[in-house]
Every structure is written in structure tokens, then in C-alpha cells.
N, CA, C and O atoms as a GROMACS GRO file, in nm:
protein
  416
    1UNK      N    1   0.196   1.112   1.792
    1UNK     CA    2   0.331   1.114   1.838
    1UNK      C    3   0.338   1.059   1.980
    1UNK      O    4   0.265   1.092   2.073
    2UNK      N    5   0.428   0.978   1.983
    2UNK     CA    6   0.483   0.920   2.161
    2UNK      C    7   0.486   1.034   2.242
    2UNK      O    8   0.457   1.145   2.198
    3UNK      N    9   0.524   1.012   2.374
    3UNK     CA   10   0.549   1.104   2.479
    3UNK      C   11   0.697   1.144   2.442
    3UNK      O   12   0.708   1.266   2.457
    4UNK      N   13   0.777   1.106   2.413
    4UNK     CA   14   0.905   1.110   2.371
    4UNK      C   15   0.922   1.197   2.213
    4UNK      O   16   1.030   1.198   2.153
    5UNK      N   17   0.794   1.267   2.159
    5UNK     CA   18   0.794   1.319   2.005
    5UNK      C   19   0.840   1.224   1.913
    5UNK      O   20   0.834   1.264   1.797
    6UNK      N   21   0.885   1.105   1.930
    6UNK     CA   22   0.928   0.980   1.844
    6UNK      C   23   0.792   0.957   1.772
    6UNK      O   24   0.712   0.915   1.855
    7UNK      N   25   0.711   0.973   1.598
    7UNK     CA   26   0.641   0.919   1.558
    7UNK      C   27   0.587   0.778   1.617
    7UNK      O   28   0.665   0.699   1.671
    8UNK      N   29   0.470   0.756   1.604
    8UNK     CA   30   0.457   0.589   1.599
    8UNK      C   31   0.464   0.532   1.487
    8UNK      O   32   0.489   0.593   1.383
    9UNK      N   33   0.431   0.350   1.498
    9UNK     CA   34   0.463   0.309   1.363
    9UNK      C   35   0.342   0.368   1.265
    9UNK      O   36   0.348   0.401   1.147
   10UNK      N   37   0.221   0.369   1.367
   10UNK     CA   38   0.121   0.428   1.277
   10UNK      C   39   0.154   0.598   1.156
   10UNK      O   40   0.119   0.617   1.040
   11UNK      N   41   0.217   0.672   1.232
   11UNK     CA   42   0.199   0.823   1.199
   11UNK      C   43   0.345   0.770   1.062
   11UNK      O   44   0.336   0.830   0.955
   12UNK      N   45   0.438   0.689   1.071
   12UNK     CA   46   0.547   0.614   1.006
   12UNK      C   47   0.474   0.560   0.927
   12UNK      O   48   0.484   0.616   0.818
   13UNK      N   49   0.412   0.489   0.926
   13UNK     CA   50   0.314   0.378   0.796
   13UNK      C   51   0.284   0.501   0.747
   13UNK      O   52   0.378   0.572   0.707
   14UNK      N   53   0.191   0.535   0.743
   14UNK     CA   54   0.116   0.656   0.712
   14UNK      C   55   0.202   0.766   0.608
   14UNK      O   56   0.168   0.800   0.495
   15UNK      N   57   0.301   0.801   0.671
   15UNK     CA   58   0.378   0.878   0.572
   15UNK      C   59   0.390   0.794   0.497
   15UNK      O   60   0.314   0.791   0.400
   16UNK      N   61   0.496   0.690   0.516
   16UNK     CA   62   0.532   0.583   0.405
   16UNK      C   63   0.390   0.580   0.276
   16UNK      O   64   0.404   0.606   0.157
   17UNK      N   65   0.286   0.547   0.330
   17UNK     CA   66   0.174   0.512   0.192
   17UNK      C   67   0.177   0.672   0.139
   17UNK      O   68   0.216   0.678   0.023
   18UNK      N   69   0.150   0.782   0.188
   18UNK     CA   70   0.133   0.894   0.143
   18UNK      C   71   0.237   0.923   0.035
   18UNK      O   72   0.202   0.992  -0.061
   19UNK      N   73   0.384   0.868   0.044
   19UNK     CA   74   0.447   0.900  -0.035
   19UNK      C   75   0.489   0.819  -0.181
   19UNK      O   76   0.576   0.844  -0.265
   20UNK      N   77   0.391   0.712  -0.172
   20UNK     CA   78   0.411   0.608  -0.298
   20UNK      C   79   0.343   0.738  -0.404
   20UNK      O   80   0.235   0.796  -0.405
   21UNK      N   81   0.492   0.746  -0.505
   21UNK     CA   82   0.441   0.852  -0.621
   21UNK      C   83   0.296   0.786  -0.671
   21UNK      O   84   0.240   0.698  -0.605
   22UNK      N   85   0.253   0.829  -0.774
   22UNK     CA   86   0.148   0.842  -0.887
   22UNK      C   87   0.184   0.732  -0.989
   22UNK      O   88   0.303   0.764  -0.996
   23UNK      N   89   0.175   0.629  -1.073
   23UNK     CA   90   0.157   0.499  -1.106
   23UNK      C   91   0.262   0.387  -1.036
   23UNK      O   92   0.296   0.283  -1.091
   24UNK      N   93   0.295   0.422  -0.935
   24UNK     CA   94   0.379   0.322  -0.821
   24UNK      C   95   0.334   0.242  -0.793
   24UNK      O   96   0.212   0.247  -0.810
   25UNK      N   97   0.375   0.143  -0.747
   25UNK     CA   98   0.304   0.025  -0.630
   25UNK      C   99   0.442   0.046  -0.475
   25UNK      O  100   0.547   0.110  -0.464
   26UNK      N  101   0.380  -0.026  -0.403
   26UNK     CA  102   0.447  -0.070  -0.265
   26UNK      C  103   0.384  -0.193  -0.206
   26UNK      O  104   0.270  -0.232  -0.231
   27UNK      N  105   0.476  -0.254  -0.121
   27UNK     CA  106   0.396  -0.356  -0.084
   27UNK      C  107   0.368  -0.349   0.080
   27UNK      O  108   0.424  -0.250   0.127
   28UNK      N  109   0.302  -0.421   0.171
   28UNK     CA  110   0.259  -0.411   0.285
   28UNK      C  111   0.413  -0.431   0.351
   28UNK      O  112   0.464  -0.346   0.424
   29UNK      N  113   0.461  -0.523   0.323
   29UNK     CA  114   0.588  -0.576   0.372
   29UNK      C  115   0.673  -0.430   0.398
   29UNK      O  116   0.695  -0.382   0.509
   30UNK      N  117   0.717  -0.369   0.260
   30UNK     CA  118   0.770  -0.284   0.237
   30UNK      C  119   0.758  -0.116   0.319
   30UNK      O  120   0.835  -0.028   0.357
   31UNK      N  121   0.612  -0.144   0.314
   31UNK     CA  122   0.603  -0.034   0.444
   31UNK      C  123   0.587  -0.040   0.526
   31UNK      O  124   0.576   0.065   0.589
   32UNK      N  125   0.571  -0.176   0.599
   32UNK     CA  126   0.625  -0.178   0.743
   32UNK      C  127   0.754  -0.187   0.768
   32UNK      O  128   0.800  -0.126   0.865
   33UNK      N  129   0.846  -0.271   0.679
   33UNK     CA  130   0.977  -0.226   0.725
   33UNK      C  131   1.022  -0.103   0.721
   33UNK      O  132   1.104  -0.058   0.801
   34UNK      N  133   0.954  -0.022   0.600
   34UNK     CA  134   1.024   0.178   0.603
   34UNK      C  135   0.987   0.207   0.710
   34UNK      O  136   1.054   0.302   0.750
   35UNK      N  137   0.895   0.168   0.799
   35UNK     CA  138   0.808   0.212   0.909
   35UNK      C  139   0.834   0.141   1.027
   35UNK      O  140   0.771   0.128   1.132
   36UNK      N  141   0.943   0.099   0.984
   36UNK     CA  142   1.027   0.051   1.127
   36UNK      C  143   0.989  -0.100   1.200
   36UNK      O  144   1.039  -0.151   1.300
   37UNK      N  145   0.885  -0.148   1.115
   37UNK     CA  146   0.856  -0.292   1.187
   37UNK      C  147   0.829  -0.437   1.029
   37UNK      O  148   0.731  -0.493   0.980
   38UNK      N  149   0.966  -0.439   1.008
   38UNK     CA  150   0.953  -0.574   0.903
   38UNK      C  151   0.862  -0.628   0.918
   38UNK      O  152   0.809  -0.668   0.814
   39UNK      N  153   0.803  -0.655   1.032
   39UNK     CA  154   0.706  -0.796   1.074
   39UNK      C  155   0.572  -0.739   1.038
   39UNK      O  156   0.486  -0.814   0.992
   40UNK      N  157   0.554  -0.630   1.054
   40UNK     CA  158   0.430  -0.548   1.037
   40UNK      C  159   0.313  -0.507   0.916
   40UNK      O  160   0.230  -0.417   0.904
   41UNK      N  161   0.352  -0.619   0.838
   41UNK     CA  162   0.233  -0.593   0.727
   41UNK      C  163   0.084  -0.622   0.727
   41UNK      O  164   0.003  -0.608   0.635
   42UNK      N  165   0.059  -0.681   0.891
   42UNK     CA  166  -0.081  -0.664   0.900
   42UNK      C  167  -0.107  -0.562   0.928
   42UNK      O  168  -0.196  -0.501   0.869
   43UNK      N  169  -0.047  -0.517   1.013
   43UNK     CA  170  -0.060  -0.364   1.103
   43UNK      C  171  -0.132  -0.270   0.988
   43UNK      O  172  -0.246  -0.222   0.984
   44UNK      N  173  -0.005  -0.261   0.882
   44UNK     CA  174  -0.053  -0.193   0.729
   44UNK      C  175  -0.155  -0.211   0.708
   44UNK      O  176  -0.210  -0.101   0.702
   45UNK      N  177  -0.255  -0.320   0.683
   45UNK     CA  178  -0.335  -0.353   0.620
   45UNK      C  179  -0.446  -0.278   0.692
   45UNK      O  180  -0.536  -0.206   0.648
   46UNK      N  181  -0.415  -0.315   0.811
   46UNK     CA  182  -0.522  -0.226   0.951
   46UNK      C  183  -0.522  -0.121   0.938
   46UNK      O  184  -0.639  -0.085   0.950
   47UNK      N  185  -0.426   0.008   0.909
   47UNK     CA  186  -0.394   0.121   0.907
   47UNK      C  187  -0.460   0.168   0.759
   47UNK      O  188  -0.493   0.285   0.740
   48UNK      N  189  -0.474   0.062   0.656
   48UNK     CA  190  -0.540   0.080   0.545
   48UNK      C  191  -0.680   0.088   0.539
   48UNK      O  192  -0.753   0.153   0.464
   49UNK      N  193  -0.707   0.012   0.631
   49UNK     CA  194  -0.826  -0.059   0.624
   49UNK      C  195  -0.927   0.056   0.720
   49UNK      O  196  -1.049   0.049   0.728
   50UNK      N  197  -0.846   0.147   0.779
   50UNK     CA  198  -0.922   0.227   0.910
   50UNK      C  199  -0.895   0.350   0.889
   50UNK      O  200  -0.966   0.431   0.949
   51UNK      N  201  -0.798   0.399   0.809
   51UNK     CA  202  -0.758   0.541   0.770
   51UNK      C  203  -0.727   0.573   0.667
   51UNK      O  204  -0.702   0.691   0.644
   52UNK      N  205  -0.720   0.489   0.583
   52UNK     CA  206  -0.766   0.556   0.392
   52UNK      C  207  -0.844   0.702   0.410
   52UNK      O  208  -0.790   0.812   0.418
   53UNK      N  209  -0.985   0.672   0.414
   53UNK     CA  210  -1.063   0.811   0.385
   53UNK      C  211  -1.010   0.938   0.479
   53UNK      O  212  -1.010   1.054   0.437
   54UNK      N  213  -0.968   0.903   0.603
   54UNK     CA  214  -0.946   1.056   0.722
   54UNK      C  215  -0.812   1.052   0.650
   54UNK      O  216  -0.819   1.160   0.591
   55UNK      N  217  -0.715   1.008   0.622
   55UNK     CA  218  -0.574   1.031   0.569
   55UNK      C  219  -0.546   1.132   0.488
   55UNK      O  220  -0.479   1.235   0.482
   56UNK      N  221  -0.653   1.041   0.402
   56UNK     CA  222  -0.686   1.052   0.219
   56UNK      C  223  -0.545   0.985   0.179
   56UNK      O  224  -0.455   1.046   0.121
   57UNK      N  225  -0.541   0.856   0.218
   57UNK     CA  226  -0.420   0.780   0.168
   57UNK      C  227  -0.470   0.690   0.017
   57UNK      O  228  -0.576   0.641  -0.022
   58UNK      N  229  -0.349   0.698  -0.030
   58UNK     CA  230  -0.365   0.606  -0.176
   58UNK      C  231  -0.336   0.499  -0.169
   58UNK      O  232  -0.230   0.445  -0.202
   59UNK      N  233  -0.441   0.450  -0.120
   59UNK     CA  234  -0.447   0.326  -0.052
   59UNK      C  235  -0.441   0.162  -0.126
   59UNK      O  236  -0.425   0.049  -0.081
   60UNK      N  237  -0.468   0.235  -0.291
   60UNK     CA  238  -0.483   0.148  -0.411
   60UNK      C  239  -0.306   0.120  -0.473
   60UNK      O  240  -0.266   0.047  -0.564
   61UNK      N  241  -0.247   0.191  -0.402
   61UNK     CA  242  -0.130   0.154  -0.456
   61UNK      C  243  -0.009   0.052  -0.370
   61UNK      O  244   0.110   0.027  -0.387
   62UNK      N  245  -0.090   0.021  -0.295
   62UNK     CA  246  -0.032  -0.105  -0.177
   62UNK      C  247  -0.087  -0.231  -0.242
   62UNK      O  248  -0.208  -0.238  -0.262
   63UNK      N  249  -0.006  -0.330  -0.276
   63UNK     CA  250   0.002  -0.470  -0.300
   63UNK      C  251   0.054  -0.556  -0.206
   63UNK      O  252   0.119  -0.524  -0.106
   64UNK      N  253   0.016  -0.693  -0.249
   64UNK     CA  254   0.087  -0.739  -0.177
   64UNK      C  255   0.211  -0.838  -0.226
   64UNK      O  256   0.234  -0.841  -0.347
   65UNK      N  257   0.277  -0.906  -0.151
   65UNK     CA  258   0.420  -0.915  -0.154
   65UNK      C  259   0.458  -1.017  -0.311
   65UNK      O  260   0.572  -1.021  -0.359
   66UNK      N  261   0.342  -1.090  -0.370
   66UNK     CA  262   0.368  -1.130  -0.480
   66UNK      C  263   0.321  -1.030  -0.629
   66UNK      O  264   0.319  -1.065  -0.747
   67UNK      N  265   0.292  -0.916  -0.574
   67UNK     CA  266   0.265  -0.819  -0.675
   67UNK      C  267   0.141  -0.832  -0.765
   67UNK      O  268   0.132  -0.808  -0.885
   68UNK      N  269   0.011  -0.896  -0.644
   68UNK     CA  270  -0.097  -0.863  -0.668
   68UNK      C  271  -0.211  -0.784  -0.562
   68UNK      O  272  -0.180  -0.718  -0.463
   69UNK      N  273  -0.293  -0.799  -0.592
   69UNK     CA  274  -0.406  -0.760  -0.561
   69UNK      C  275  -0.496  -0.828  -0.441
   69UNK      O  276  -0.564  -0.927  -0.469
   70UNK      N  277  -0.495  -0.769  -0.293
   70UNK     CA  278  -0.519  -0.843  -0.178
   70UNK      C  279  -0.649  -0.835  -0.175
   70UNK      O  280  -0.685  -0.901  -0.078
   71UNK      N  281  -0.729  -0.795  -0.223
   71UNK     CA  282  -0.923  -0.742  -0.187
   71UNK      C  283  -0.929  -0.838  -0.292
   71UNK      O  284  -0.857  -0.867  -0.388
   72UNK      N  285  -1.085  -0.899  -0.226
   72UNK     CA  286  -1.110  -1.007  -0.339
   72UNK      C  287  -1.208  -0.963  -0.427
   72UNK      O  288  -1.285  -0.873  -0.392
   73UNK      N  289  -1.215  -1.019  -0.544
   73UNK     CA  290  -1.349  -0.995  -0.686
   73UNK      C  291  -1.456  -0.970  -0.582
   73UNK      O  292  -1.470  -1.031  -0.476
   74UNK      N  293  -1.549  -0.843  -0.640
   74UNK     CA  294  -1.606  -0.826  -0.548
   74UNK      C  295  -1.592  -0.721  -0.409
   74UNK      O  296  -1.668  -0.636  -0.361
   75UNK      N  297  -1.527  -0.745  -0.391
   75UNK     CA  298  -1.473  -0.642  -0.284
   75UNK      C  299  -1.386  -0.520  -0.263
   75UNK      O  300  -1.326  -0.461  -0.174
   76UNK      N  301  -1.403  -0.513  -0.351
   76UNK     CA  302  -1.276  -0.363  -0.420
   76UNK      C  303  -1.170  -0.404  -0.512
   76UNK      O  304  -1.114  -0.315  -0.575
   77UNK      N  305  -1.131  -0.538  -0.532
   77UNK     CA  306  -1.039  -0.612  -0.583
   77UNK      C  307  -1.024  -0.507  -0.780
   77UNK      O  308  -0.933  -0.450  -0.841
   78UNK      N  309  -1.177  -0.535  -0.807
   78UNK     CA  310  -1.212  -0.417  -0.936
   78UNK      C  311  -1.132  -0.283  -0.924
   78UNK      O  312  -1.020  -0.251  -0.964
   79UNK      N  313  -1.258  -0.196  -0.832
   79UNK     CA  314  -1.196  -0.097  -0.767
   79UNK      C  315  -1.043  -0.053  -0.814
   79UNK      O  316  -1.022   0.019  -0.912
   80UNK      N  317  -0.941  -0.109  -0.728
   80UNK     CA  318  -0.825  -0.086  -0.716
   80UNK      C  319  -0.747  -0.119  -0.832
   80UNK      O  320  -0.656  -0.043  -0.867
   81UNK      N  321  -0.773  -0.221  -0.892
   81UNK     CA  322  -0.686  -0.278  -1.072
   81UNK      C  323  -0.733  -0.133  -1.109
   81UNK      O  324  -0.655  -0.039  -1.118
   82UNK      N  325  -0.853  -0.124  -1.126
   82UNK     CA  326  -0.899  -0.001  -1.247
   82UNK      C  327  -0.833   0.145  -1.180
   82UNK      O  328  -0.805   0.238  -1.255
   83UNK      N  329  -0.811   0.154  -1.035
   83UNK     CA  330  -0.694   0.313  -1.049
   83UNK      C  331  -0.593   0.324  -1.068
   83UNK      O  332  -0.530   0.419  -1.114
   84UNK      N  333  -0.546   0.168  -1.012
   84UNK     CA  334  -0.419   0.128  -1.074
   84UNK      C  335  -0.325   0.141  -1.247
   84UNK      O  336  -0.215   0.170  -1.295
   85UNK      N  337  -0.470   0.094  -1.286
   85UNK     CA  338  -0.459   0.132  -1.402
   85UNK      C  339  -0.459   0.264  -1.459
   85UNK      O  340  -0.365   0.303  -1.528
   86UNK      N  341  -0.554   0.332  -1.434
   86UNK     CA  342  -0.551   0.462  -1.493
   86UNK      C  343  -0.460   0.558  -1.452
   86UNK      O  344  -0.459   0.681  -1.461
   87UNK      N  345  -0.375   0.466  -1.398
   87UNK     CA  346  -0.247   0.556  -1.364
   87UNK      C  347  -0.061   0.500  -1.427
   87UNK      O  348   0.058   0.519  -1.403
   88UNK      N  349  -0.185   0.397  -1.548
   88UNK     CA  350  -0.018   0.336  -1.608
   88UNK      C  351   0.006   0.164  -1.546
   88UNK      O  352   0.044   0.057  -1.596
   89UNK      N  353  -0.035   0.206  -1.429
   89UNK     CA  354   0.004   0.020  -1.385
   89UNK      C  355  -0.033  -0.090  -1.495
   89UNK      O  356  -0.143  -0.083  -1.548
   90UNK      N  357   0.041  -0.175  -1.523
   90UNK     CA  358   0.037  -0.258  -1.595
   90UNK      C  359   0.058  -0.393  -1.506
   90UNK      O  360   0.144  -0.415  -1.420
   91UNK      N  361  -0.077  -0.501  -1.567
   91UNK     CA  362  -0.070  -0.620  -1.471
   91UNK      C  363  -0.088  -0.708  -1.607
   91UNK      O  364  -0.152  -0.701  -1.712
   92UNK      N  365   0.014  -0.805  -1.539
   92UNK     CA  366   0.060  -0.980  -1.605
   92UNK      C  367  -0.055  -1.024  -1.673
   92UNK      O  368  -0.163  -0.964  -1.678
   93UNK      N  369  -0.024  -1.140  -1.730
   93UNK     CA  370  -0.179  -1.227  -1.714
   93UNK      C  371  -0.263  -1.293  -1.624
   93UNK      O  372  -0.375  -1.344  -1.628
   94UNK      N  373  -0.160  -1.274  -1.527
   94UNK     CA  374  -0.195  -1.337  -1.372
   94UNK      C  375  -0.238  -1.268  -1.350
   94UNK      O  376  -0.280  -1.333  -1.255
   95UNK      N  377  -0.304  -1.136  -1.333
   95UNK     CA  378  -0.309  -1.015  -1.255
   95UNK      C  379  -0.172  -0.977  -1.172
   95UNK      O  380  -0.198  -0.929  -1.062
   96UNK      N  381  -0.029  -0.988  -1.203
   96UNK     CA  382   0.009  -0.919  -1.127
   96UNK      C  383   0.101  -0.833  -1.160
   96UNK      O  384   0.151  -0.840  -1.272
   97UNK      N  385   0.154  -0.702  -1.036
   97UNK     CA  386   0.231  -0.616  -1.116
   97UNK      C  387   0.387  -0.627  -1.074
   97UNK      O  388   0.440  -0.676  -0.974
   98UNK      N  389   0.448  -0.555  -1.207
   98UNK     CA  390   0.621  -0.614  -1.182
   98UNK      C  391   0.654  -0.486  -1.100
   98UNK      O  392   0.650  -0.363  -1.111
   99UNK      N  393   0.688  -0.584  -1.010
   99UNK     CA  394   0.731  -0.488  -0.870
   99UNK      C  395   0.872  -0.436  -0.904
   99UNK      O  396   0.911  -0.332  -0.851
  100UNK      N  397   0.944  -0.497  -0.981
  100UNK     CA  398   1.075  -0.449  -1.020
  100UNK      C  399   1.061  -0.300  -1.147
  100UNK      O  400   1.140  -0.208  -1.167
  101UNK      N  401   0.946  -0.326  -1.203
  101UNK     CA  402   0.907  -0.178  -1.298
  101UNK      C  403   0.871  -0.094  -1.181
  101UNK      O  404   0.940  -0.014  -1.117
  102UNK      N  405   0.739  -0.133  -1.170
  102UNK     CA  406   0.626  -0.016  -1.096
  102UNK      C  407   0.653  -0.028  -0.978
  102UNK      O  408   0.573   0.047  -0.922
  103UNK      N  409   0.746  -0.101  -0.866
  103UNK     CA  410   0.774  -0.050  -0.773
  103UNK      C  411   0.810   0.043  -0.725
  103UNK      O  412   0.860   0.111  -0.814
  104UNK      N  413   0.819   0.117  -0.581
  104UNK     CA  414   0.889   0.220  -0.543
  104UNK      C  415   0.991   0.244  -0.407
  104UNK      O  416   1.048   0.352  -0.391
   0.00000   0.00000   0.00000
């Protein structure tokens, strides 16, 4: 929290991912603007990338803005389709998911 008790965008991101229900998606975009900074979807990615495990954020349910999958083959890219999945997400033939269904 600021000196002012005003959240930051961080403690703001943060809620935002915590609250994507159970077979949802969100996108980076999307929670930086709930989180007060449109421009801010790297920030997200950083905040993903550094506080997943201390959070315990669901961190697999952040996409990105064309409604795929940002980690590459190899790199969690698996990983994340397969919790995605086992939670209902359904992906294209492209790999990607309809942000207009499984969005939130």
C-alpha cells in the first residue's frame, strides 16, 4: 500500500488475477486496465512472472490479447494449455481460446 493507503498497481494486478473464476481466462491487457494502467500489460507479465508462487496466483489463466498462450513449447506453454484444460478451457485449432466464451 502507498503512503496515502491507495493500493498500488501491483497489490491492484494482483487482486485482479486472484479473482479470474475457475475455467476463465483474462488477458494481460485486461488486467492492467482493471488495475488502473491500460498500458500495463508488461507490468502483468512481471507481476506473473515474480509472484505466482508467494501469491499463489492462477497464473495459468492469463492470456494474451489474441487468446493464446504467451510461454513458449517448452517453457510452460504445455504446462498451462493442460490446467487450462482441466478446467473446461477449450482451445481452437490454432491453439486459441474464445475470449468471448471463456472470458471474464
Amino acid at each position: 500500500m502507498s503512503a496515502d493507503n491507495t493500493p498500488s498497481f501491483h497489490e491492484r494486478a494482483v487482486a485482479e488475477i486472484q479473482s479470474i473464476p475457475y475455467g476463465r481466462v483474462a488477458t494481460y491487457g485486461q488486467i492492467a486496465a482493471r488495475a488502473g494502467n491500460p498500458r500495463g500489460s508488461r507490468q502483468v507479465s512481471r507481476i506473473l512472472h515474480s509472484s505466482s508462487r508467494k501469491e499463489k496466483l492462477p497464473w495459468h489463466r492469463v492470456i494474451n490479447a489474441k487468446g493464446g498462450i504467451s510461454l513458449p513449447p517448452g517453457g510452460g506453454y504445455e504446462l498451462q494449455k493442460s490446467l487450462l484444460r482441466d478446467e473446461g478451457v477449450e482451445f481452437d485449432e490454432r491453439g486459441l481460446v474464445d475470449l468471448e466464451r471463456c472470458g471474464c
